[in-house]
MDAnalysis code that builds the backbone (N, CA, C; Angstrom):
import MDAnalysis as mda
import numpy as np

u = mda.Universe.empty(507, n_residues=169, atom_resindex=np.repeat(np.arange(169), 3), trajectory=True)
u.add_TopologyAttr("name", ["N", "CA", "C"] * 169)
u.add_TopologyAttr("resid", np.arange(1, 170))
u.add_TopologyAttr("resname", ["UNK", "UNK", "UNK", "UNK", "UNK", "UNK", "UNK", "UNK", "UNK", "UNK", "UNK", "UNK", "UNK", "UNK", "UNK", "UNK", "UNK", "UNK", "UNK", "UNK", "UNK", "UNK", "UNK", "UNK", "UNK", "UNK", "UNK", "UNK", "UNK", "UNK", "UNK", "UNK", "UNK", "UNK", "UNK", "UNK", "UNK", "UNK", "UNK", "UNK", "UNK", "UNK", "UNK", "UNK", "UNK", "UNK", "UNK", "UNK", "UNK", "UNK", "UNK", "UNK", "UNK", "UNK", "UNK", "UNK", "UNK", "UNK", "UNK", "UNK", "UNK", "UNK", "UNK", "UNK", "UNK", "UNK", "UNK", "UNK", "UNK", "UNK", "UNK", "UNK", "UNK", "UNK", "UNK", "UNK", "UNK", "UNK", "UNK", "UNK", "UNK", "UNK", "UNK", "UNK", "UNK", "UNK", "UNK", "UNK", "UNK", "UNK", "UNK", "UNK", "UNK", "UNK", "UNK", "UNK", "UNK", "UNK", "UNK", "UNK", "UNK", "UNK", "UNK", "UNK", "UNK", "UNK", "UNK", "UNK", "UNK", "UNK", "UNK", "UNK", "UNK", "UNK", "UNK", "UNK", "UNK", "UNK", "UNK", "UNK", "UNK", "UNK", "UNK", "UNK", "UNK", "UNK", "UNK", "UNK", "UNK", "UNK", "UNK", "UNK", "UNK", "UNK", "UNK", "UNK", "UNK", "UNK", "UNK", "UNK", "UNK", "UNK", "UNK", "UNK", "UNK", "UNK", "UNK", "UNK", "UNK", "UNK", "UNK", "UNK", "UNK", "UNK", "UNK", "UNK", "UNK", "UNK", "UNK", "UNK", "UNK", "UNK", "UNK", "UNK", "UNK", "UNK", "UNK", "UNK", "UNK"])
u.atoms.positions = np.array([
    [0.847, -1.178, 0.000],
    [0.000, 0.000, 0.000],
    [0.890, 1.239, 0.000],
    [0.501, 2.127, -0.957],
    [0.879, 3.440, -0.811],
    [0.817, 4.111, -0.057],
    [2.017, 5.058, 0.923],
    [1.435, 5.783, 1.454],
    [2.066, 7.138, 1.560],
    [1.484, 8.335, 1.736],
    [1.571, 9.823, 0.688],
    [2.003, 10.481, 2.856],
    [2.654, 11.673, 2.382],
    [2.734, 12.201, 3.462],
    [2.615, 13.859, 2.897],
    [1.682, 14.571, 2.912],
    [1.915, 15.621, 2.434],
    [1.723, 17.041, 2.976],
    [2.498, 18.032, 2.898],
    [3.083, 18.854, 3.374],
    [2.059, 20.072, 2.964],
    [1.436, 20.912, 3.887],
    [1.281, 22.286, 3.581],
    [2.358, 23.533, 3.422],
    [3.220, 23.710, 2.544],
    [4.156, 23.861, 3.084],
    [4.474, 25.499, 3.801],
    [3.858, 25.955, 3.659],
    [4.380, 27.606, 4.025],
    [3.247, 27.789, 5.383],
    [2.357, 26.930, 5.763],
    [1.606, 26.664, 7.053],
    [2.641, 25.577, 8.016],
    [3.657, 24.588, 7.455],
    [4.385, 23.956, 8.391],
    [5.432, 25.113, 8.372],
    [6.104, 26.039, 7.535],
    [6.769, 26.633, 8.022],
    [7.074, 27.552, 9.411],
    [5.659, 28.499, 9.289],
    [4.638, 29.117, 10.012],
    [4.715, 28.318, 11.334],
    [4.560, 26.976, 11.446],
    [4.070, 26.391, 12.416],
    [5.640, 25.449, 13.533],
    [6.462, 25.347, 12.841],
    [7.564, 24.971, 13.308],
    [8.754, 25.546, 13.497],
    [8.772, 26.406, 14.837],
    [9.738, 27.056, 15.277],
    [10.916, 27.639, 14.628],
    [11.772, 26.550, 14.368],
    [13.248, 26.792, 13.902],
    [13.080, 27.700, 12.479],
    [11.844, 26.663, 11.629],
    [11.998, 27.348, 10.429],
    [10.912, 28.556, 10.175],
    [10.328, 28.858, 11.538],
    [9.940, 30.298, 10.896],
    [10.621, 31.473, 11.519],
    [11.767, 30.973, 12.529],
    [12.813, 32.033, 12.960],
    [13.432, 32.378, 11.554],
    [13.928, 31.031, 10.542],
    [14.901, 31.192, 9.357],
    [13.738, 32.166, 8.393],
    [12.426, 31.995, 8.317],
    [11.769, 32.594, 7.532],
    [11.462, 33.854, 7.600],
    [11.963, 34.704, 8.525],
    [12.120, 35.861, 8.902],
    [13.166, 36.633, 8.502],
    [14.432, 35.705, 8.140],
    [15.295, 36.141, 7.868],
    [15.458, 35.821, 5.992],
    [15.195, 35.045, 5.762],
    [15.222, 34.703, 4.444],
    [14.565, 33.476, 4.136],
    [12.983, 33.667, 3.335],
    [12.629, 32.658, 2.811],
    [12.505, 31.236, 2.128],
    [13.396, 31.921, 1.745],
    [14.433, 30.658, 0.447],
    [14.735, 29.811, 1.154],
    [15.402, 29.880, 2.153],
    [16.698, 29.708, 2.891],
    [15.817, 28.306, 3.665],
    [14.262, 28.958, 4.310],
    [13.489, 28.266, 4.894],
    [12.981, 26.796, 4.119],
    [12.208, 27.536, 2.664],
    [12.119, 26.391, 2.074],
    [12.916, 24.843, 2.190],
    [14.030, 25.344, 1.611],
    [15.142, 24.787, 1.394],
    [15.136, 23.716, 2.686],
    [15.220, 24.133, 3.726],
    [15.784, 23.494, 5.057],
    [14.271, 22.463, 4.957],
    [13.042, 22.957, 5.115],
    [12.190, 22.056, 5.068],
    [12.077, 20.985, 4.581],
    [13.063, 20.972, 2.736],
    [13.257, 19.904, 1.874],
    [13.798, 19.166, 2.345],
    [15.377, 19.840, 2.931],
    [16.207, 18.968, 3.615],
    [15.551, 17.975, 4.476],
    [14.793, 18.381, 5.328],
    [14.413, 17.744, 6.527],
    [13.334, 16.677, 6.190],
    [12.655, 17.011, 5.151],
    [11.440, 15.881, 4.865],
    [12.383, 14.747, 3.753],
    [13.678, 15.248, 3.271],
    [14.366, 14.027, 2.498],
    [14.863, 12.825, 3.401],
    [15.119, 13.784, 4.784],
    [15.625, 12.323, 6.143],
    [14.355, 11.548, 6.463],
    [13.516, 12.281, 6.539],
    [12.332, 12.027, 7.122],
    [11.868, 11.038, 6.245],
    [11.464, 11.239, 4.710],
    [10.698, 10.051, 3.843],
    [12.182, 9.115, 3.904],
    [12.894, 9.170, 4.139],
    [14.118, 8.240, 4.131],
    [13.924, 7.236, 5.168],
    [13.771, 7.799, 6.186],
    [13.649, 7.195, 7.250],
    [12.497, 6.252, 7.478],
    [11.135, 7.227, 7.040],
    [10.073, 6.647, 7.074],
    [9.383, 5.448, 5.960],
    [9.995, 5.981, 4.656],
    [9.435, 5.400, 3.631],
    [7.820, 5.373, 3.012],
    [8.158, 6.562, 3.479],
    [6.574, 7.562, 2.631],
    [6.790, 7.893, 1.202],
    [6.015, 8.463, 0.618],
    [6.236, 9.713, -0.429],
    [5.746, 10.541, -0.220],
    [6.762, 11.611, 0.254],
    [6.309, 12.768, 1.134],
    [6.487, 14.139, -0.344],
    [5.375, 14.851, -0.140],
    [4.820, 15.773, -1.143],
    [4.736, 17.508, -0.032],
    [5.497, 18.307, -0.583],
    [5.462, 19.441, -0.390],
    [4.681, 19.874, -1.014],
    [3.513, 21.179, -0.486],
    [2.869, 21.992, -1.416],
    [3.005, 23.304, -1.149],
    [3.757, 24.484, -1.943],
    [3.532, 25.685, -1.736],
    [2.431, 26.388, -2.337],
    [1.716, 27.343, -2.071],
    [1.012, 28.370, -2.426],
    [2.093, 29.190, -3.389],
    [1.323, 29.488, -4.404],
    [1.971, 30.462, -5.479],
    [0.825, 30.874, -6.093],
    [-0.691, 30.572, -5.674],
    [-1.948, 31.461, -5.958],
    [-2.035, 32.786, -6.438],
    [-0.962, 33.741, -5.875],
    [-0.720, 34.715, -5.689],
    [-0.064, 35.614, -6.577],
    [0.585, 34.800, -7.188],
    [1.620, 35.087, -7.970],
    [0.999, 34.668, -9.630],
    [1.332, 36.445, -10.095],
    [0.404, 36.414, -11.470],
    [0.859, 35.463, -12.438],
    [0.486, 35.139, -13.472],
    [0.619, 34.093, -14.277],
    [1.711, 33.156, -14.375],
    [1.474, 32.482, -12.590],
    [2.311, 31.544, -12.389],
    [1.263, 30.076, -12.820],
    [2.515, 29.084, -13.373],
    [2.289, 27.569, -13.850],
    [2.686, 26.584, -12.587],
    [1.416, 25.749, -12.887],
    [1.771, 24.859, -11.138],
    [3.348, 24.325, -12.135],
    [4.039, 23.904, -10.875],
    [5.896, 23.849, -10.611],
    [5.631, 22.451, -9.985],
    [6.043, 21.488, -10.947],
    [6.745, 20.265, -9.618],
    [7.744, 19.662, -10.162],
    [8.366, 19.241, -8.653],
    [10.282, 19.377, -8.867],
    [10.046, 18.414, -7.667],
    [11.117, 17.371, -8.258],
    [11.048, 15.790, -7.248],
    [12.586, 16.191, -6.863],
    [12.931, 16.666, -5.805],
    [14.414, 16.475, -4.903],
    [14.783, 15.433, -3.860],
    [15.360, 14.254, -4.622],
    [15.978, 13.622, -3.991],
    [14.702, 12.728, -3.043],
    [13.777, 12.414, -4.111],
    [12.789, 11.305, -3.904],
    [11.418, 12.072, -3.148],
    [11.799, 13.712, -3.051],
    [10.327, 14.551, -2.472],
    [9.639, 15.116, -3.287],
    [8.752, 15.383, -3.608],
    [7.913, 16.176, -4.705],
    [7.753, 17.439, -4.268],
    [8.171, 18.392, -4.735],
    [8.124, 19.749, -4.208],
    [6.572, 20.319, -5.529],
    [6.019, 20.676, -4.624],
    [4.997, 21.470, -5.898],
    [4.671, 23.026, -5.342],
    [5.134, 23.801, -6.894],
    [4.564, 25.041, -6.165],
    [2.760, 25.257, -7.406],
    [1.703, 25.558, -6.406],
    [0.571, 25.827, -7.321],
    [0.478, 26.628, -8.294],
    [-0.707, 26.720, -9.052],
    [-0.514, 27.378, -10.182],
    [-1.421, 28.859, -9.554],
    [-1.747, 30.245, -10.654],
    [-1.965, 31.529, -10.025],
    [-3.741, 30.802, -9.738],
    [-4.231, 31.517, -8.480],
    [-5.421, 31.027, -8.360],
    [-5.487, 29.718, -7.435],
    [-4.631, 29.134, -7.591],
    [-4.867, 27.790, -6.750],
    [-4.083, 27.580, -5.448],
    [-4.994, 27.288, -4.329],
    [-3.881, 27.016, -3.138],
    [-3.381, 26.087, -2.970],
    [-2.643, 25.935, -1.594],
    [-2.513, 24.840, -1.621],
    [-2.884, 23.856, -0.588],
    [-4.099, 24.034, 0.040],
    [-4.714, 23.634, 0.326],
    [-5.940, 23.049, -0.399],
    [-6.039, 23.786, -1.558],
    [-7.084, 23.193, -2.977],
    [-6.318, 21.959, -3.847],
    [-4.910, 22.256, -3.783],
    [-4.020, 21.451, -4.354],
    [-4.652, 20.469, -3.534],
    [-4.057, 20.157, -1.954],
    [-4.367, 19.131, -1.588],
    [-5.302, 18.600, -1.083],
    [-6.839, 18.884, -1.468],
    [-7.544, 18.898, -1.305],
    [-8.477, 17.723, -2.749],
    [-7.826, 18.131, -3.767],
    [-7.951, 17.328, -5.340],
    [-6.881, 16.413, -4.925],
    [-6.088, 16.547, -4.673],
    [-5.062, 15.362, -4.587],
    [-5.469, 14.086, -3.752],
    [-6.076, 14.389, -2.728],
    [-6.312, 13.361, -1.384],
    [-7.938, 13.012, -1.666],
    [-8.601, 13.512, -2.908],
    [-9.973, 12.996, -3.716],
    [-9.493, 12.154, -4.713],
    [-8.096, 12.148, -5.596],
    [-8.093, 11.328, -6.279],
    [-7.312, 10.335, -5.956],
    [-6.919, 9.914, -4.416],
    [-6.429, 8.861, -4.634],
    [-7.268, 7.562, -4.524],
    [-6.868, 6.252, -4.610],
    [-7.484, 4.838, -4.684],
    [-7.429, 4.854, -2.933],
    [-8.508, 3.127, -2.963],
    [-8.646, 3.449, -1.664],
    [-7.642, 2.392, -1.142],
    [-6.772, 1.998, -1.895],
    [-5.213, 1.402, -1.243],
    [-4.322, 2.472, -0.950],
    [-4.341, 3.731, -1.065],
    [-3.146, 4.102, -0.939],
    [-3.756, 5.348, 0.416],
    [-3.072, 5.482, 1.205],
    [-3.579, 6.482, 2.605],
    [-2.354, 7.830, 2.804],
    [-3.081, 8.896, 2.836],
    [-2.394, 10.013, 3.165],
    [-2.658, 10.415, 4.348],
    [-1.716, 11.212, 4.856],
    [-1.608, 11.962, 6.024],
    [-1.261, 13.766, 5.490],
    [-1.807, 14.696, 6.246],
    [-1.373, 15.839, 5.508],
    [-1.081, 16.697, 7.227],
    [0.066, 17.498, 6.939],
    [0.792, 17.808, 8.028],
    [0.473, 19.818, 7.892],
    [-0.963, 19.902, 9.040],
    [-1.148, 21.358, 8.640],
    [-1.898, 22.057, 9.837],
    [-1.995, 22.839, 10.215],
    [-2.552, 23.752, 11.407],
    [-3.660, 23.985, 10.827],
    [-3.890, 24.639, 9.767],
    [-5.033, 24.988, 9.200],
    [-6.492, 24.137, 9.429],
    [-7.220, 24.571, 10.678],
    [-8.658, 23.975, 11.032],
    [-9.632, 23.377, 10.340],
    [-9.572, 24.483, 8.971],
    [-10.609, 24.064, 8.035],
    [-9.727, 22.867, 7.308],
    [-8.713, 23.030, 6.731],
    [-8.146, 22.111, 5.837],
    [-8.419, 20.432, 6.630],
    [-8.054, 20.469, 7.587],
    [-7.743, 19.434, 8.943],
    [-9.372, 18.502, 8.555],
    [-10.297, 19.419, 8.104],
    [-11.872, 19.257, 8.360],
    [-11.961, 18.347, 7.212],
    [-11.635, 18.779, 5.777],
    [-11.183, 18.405, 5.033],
    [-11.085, 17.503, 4.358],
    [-9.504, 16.888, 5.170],
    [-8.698, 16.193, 4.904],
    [-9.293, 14.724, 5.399],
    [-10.183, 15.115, 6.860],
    [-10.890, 13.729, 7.157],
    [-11.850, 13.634, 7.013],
    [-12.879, 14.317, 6.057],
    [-13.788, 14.035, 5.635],
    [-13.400, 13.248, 4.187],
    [-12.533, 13.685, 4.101],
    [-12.158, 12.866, 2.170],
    [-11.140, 11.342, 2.621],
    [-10.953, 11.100, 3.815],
    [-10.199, 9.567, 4.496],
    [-8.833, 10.039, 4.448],
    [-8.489, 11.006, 4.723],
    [-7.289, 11.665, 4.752],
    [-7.125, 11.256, 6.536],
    [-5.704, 10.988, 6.962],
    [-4.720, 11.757, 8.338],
    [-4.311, 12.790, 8.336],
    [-5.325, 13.552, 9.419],
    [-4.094, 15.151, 9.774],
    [-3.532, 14.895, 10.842],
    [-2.381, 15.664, 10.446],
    [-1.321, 15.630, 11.468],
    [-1.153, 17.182, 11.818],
    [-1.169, 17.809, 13.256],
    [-1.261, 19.272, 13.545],
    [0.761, 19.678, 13.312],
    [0.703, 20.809, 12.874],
    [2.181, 20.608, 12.189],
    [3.087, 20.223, 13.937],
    [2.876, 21.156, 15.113],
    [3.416, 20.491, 16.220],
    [4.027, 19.424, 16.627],
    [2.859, 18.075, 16.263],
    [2.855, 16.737, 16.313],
    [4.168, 16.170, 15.492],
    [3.925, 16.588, 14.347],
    [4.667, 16.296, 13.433],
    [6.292, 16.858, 13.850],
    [6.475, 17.956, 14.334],
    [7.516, 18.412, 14.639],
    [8.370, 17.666, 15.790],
    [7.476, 17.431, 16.750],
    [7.984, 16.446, 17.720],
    [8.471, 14.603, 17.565],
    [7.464, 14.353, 16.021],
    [7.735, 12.920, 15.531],
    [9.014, 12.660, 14.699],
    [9.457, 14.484, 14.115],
    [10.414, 14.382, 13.608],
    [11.689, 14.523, 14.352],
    [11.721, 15.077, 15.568],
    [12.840, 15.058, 16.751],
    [13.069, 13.961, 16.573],
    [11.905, 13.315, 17.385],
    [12.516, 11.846, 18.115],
    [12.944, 10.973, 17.383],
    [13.035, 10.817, 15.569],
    [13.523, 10.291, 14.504],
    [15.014, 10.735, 14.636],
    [15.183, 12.071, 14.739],
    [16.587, 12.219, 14.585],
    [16.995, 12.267, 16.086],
    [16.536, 11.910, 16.548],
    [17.225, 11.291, 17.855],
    [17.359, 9.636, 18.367],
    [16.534, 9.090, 17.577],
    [16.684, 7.518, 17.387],
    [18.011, 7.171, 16.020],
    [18.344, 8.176, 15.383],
    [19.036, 8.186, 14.195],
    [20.599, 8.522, 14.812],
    [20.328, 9.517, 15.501],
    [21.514, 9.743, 16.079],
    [22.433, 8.795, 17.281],
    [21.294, 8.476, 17.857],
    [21.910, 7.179, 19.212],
    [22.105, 5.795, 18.614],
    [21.486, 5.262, 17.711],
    [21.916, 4.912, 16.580],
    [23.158, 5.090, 16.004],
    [23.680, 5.239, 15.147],
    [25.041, 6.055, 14.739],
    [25.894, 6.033, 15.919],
    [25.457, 6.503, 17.381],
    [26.545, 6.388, 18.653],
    [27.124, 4.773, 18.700],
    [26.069, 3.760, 19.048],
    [26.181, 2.794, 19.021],
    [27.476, 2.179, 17.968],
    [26.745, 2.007, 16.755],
    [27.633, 1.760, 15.684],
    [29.058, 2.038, 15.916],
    [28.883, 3.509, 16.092],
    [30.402, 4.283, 15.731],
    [31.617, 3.502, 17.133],
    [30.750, 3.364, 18.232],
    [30.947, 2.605, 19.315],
    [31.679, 1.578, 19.159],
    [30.470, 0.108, 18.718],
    [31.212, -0.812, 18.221],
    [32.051, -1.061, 17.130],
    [32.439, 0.117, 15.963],
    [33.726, -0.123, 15.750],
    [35.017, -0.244, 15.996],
    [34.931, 0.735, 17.680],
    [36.248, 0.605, 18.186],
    [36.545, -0.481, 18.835],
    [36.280, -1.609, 18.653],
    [36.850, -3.220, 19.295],
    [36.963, -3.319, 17.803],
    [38.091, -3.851, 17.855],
    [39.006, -5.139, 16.994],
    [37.721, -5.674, 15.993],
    [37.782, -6.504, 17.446],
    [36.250, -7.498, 16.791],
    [35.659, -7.540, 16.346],
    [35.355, -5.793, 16.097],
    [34.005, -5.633, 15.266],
    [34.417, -5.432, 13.622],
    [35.735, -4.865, 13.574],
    [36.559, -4.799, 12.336],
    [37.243, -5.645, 11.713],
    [36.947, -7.363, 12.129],
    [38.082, -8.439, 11.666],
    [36.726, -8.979, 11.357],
    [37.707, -9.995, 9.811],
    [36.277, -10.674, 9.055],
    [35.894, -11.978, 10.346],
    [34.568, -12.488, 10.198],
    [33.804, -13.067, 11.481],
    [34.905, -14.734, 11.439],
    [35.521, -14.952, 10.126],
    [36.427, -16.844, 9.894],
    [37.406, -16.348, 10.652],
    [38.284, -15.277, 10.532],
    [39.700, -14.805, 10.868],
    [39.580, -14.694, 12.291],
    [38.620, -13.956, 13.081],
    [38.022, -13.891, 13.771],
    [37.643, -15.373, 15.004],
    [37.108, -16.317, 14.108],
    [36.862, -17.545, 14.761],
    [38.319, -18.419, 14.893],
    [38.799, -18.402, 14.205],
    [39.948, -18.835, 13.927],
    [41.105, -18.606, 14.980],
    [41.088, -16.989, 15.796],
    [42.013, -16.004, 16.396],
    [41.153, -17.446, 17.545],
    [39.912, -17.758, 17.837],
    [38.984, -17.768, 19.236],
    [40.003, -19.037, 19.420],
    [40.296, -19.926, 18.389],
    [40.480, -21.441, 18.174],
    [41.820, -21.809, 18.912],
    [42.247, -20.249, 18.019],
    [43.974, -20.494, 18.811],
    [44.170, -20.238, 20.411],
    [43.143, -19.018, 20.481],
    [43.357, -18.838, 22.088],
    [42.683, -19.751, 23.250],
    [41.808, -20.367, 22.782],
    [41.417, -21.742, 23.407],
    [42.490, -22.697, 23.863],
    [43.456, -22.696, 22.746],
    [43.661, -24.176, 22.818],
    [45.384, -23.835, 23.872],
    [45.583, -22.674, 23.479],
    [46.986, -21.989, 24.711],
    [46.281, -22.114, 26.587],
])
């Protein structure tokens, strides 16, 4: 089964600390980091996680989608949000495949589970993504850990072989 993870994206910005300190300072900059962070994230998770920006706004703009590094970045077309984006999107899927959409927005939230959608309040989501990179990271301690014995760096025959000799002294 498919399963979609998709992003409001300039409402998770809005909604998650770090990156709306960066969005104060430079937009771009914000985007960007969000990508970053949802490429560990569908990595980790093994979603297909879908960004949506708003570009409604913006005069005779063409909806934009740009797959980075296995994420779908979409920016909408003039007129369309993106909450309408994902709103058609999470109507046309089959009923094997299940989305979750990661957004503060009340009405959207309303939405999203009326059409068999998961909302996720962006908060939630922010805290599910900590504790990922903190299971990722203690993780990695471990590892990096057991490379420093021998043991863990000698092939497992050479290894059995070393056990055979010191047995038998």
């Amino acid at each position: 089964m498919k399963e979609y993870l998709i992003l409001d994206g300039y409402n998770v910005i809005n909604g998650w600390p770090q990156l709306k300190k960066l969005a104060t300072q430079n937009l771009e900059e914000a985007r960007i980091e969000l990508i970053e962070r949802m490429i560990e994230y569908q990595s980790y998770k093994g979603l297909h996680v879908i960004i949506v920006f708003d570009a409604h706004l913006v005069k005779g703009s063409m909806e934009k989608n740009d797959k980075i590094k296995g994420v779908e970045v979409v920016f909408t077309k003039e007129k369309e949000t993106a909450d309408g984006y994902i709103e058609k999107f999470i109507l046309q899927l089959s009923k094997r495949q299940r989305a979750s959409v990661v957004t503060n927005d009340w009405t959207e939230q309303q939405m999203i589970l009326g059409s068999g959608g998961t909302r996720i309040p962006v908060r939630e989501f922010v805290i599910d993504f900590d504790n990922i990179k903190n299971n990722i990271q203690k993780k990695t301690e471990i590892l990096q850990q057991q490379k420093d014995f021998l043991s863990n760096r000698i092939d497992p025959l050479v290894l059995e072989k070393l056990e055979k000799l010191r047995r038998r002294s």
